[in-house]
N, C-alpha and C positions, 0 to 999 in steps of 0.2 A: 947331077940330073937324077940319079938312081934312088939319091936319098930325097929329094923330093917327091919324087912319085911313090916312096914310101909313104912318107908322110899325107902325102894327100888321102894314100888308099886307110891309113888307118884314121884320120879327119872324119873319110865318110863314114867307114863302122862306128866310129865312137860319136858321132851324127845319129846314125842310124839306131843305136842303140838308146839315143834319147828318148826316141819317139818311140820305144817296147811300152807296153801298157805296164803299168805297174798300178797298186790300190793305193798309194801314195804318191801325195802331189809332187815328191822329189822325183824328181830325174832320174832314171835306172844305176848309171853310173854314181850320181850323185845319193844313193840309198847307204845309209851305215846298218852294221850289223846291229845296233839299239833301235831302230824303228821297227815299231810294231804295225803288220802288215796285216789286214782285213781280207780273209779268205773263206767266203761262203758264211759270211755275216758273222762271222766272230773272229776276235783279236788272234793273232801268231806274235806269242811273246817270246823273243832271242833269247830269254832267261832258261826255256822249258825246251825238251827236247821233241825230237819231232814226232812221236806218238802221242806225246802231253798236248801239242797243237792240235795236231790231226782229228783227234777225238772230238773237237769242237768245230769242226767243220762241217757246215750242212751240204757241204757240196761233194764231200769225201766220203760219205757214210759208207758206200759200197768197198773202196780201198781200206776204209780200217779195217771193214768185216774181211775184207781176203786177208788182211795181213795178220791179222788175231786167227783165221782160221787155216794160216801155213803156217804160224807157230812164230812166227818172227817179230813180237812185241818186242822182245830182252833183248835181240838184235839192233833193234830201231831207238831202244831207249840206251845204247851204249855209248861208250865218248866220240865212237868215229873217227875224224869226223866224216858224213856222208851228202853227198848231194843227189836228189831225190825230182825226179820228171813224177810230179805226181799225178794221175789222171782224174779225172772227173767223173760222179755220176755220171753224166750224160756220155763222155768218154767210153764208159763200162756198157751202158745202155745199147752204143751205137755198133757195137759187138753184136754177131748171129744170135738170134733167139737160142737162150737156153744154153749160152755158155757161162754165161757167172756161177749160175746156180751147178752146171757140172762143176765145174772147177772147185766150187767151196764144198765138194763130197768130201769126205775123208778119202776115201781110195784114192782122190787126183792133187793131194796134196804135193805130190814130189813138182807136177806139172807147174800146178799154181806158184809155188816157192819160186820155179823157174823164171815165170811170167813176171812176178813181182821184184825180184830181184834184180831181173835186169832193165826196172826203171831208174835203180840205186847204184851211180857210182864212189868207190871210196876216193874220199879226198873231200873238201869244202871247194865248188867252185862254183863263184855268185859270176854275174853279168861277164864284171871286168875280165873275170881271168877267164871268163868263157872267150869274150872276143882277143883274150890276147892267144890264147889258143887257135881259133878262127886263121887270125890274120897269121900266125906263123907256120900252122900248115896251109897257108896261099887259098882261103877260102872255105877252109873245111877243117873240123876237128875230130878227131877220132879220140871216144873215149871206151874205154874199157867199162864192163860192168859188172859186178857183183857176182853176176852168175858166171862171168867168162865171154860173153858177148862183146859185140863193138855196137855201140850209138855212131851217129854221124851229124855233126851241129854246123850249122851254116848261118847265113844271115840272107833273108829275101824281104824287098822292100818294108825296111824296117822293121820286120819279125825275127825271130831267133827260131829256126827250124831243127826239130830233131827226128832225123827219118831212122826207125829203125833196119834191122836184117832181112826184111820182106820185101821194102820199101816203100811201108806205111810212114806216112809225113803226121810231125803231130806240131802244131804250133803251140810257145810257151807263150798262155795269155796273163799272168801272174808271175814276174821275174822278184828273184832275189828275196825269197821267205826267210828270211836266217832265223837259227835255229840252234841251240846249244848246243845241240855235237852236228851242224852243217848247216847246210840252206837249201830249200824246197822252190823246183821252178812249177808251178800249176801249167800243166799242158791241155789239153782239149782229146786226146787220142789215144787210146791202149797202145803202148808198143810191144811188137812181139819178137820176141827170138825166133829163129831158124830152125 
């Protein structure tokens, strides 16, 4: 009986996972690390690393500029591998007036590195091994992040929720960017450390 109501409960996440928005017509689970994935109207090619993506992204323009101006390019273009909650313009936008532009000073470099880095976990983890994480801590995954921080990933009707240390929620609307040293989930949300 025990092992069925396993299996039922991971039926529904990996259900549930179907229906993630992805920019390709495959199925979240069903996405290989060779599909190239359309984010902010240009290609994400698995060949190029994720600063070589990024840079073509019209929807990221504000994330390259933090990460070119905390010094973390030669980090981002290294083997990794890294998986990356990347925010969005509008993401950055929906932040108080006049925090971007403090953050990209010089003097608040240390901060920004901080903020940025704990969108970046070490390790490659696309969909799958997100909800096999999920499901083995009973609903929730605790991930470790770059900076030292914990993310918190869940699943709510059909979404894949990542609530940061505040307990700002950021939903991942672009799953499973892969990426030659990782994979990039496009989130909607700055997350912030503590």
């Amino acid at each position: 009986m025990k092992k069925l109501v396993i299996a039922a409960a991971v039926a529904v996440l990996l259900s549930a996972c179907s229906g993630m928005k992805t920019s390709t017509p495959a199925a979240m689970g069903a996405a290989s690390s060779t599909s190239t994935v359309m984010v902010g109207g240009a290609p994400m090619y698995p060949n190029k690393d994720i600063v070589d993506n990024a840079v073509n992204s019209k929807d990221h323009t504000t994330l390259v500029a933090a990460v070119k101006a905390a010094g973390l390019v030669d980090t981002l273009k290294s083997p990794g591998p890294f998986t990356v909650f990347a925010p969005t313009n509008a993401a950055f936008d929906a932040l108080p007036a006049g925090t971007v532009p403090t953050l990209l000073k010089p003097e608040n470099k240390a901060t920004l590195t901080k903020v940025l880095t704990y969108h970046v976990v070490p390790g490659s983890y696309d969909s799958a091994a997100l909800m096999k994480l999920i499901t083995a801590g009973g609903g929730r995954a605790m991930l470790k992040t770059a900076s030292g921080g914990t993310l918190t990933v869940t699943m709510s009707g059909g979404n894949v929720l990542v609530t940061d240390e505040k307990g700002g929620v950021a939903t991942v609307t672009i799953a499973n960017v892969y990426q030659s040293n990782g994979v990039i989930h496009v989130v909607n949300k700055v997350l912030l450390p503590s």
